[in-house]
C-alpha positions in Angstrom: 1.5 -48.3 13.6 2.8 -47.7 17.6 2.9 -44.3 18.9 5.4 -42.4 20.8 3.4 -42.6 24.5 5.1 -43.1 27.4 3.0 -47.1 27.9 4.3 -47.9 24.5 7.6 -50.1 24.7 10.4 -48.2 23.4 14.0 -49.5 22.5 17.0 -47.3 22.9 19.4 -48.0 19.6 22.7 -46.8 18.0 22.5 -46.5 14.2 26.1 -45.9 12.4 25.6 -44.9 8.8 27.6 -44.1 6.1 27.8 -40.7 4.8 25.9 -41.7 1.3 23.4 -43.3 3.1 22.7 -40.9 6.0 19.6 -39.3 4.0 17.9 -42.1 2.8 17.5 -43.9 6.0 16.9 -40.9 7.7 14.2 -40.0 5.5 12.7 -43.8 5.0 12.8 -43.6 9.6 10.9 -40.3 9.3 7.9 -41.9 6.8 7.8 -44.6 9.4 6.8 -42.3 12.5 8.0 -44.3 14.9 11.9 -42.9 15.9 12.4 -40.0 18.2 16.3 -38.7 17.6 18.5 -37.9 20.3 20.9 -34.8 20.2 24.7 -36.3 20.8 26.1 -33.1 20.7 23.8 -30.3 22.6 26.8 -28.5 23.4 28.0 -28.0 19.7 27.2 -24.5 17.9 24.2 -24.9 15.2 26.0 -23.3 12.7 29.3 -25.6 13.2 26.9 -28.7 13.0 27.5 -31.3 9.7 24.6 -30.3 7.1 23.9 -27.2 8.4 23.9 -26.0 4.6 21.1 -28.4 3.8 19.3 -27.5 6.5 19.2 -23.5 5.7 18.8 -25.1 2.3 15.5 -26.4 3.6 14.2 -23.6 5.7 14.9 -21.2 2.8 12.6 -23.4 0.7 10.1 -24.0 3.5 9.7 -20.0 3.5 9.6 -19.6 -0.1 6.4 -22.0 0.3 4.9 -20.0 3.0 5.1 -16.8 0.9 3.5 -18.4 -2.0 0.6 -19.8 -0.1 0.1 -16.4 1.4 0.0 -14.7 -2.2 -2.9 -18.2 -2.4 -4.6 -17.1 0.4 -5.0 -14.0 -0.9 -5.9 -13.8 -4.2 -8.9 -16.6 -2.7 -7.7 -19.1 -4.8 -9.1 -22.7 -3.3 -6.7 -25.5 -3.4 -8.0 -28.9 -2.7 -6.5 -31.1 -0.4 -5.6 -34.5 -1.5 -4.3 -35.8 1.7 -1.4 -37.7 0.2 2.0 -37.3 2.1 4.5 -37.1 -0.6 7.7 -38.5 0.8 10.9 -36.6 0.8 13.1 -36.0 -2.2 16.3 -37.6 -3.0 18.7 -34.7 -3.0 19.4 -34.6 -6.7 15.4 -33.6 -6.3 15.9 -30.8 -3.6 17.8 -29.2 -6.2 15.2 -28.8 -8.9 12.6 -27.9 -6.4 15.0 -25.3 -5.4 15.5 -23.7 -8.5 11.7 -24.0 -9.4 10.8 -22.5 -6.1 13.0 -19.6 -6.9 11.4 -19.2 -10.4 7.9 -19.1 -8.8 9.1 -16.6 -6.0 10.6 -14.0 -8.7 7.6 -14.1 -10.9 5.1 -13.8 -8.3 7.6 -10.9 -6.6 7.6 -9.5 -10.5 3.7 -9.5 -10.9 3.0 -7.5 -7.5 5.4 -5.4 -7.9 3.9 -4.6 -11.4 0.3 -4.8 -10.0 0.9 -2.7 -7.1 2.2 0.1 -9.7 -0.8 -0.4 -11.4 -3.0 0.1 -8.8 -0.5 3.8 -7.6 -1.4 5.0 -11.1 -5.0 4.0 -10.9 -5.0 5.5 -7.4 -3.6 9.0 -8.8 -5.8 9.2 -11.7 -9.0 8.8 -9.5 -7.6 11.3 -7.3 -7.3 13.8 -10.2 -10.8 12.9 -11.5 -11.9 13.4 -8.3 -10.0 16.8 -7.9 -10.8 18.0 -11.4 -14.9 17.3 -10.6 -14.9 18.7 -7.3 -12.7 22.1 -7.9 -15.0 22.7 -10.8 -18.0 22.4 -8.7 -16.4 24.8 -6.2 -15.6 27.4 -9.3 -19.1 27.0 -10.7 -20.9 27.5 -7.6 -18.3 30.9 -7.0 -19.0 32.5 -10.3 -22.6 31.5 -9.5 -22.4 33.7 -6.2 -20.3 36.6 -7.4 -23.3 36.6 -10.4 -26.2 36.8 -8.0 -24.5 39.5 -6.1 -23.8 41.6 -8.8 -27.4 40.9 -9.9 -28.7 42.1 -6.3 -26.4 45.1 -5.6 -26.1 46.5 -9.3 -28.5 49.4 -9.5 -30.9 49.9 -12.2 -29.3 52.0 -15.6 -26.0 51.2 -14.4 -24.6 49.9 -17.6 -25.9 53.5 -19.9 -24.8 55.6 -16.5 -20.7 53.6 -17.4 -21.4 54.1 -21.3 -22.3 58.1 -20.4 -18.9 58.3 -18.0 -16.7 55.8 -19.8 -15.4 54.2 -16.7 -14.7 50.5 -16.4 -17.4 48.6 -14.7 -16.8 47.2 -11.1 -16.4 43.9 -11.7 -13.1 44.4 -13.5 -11.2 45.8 -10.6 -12.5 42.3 -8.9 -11.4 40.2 -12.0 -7.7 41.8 -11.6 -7.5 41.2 -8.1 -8.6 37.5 -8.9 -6.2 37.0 -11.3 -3.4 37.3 -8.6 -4.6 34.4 -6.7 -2.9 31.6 -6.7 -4.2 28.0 -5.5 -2.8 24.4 -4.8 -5.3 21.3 -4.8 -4.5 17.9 -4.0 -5.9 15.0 -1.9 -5.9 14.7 1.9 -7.1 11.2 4.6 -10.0 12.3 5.8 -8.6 12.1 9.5 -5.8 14.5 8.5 -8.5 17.1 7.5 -8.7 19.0 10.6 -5.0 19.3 11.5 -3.7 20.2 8.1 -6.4 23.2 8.4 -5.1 24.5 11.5 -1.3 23.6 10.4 -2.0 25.9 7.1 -3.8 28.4 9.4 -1.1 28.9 11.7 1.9 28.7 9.3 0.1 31.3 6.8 -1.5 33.1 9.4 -5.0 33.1 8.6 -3.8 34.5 5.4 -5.2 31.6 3.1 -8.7 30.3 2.1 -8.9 26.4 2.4 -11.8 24.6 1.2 -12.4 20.5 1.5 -14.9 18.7 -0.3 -15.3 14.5 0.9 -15.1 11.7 -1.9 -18.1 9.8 -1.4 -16.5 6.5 -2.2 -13.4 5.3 0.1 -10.4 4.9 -2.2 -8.3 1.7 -2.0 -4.7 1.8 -0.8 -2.4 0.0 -3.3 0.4 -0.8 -0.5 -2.2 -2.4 2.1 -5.2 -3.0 0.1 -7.7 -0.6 3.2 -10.1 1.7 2.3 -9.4 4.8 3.0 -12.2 8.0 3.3 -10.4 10.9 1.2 -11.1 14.7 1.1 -10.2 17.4 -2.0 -9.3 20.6 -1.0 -8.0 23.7 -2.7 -6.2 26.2 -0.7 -6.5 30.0 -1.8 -3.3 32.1 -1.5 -1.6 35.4 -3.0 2.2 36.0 -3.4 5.1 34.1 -3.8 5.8 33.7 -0.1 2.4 32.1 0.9 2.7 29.7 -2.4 6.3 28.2 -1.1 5.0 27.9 2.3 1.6 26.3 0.9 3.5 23.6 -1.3 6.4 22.8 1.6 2.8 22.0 4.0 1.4 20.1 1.3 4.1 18.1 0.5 4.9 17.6 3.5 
């Protein structure tokens, strides 16, 4: 078989084919190697060249292939190479690669699509374990503290001194205050942590209690498939106003 260097002899020839015939040569020349084509028309528009609609027949097929041996690539699937050059279909062929192509490329679309929805509800539902576990810690450890300091502070015969007077004890005027706070938890990027504090801080004024707590495992992003170092935090707030301007911040 020659090459194409400039020391190998090389013949300049003029091929006139029919129509019917055009592809099959062309493709039977191509297999060969050994014919470099000539442009006859450089000055004619691609789009207003004969074939044109075969060719972007082509090139539409040639990407469908690329985007399936991406999905290949990375689902780490090995594919063994068997080094045969298949030659090129007749063009009652193309069109039943064509359509099969287009079959493959809708399922494949179909399954991440529906995989990637999987993974935004698995995402979510860690996130709520995660903000279930940690908010409870944070109330535990609370009504652990408020305990201990009642424990410390309460005097000794307090409780016959309240049965003698009848008064309420002082813990319920605490417990009413409480029962007007309102919170909003959620899930933050790790990153974000700092200025979403002082964002809350300044919008609210100082006028709100935020706590974070970090997720000791990095959580996977469904739409790139990173890891990404989350935080839970619950934000402490009392009124109507303060809970609108909390949830625009948040959502946000």
């Amino acid at each position: 078989m020659s090459s194409l260097f400039r020391s190998e002899e090389m013949t300049l020839a003029q091929l006139f084919l029919q129509a019917e015939a055009a592809y099959s040569c062309v493709s039977e020349l191509g297999e060969l190697g050994l014919v470099q084509f000539r442009d006859l028309n450089p000055d004619v528009n691609a789009f207003q060249r004969k074939f044109v609609n075969e060719v972007r027949r082509c090139e539409e097929m040639e990407r469908k292939l690329r985007f399936l041996k991406k999905e290949i690539e990375k689902a780490d699937i090995q594919v063994s190479d068997t080094g045969e050059n298949p030659e090129a279909p007749q063009p009652r062929e193309m069109i039943d690669l064509e359509a099969q192509f287009e079959q493959l490329e809708n399922e494949m679309k179909d399954s991440n699509a529906n995989y990637e929805a999987l993974m935004k509800s698995f995402l979510e539902l860690t996130e709520l374990k995660h903000i279930l576990r940690k908010t409870q810690t944070f109330f535990e450890e609370a009504e652990l503290h408020v305990h201990n300091q009642q424990q410390i502070h309460e005097p000794q015969g307090t409780d016959d001194m309240q049965a003698l007077l009848g008064e309420e004890p002082r813990g319920g005027s605490a417990t009413a205050t409480a029962t007007q706070l309102g919170f909003v938890t959620g899930v933050i990027a790790r990153e974000r942590v700092p200025s979403f504090e002082r964002l809350l801080w300044r919008a609210c004024r100082g006028n709100v209690f935020f706590k974070q707590a970090e997720i000791e495992t990095p959580l996977e992003d469904p739409s790139t498939g990173d890891q990404v170092n989350k935080c839970v935090f619950i934000i402490f707030f009392q009124g109507d106003q303060l809970k609108s301007r909390v949830k625009k911040i948040c959502e946000g």
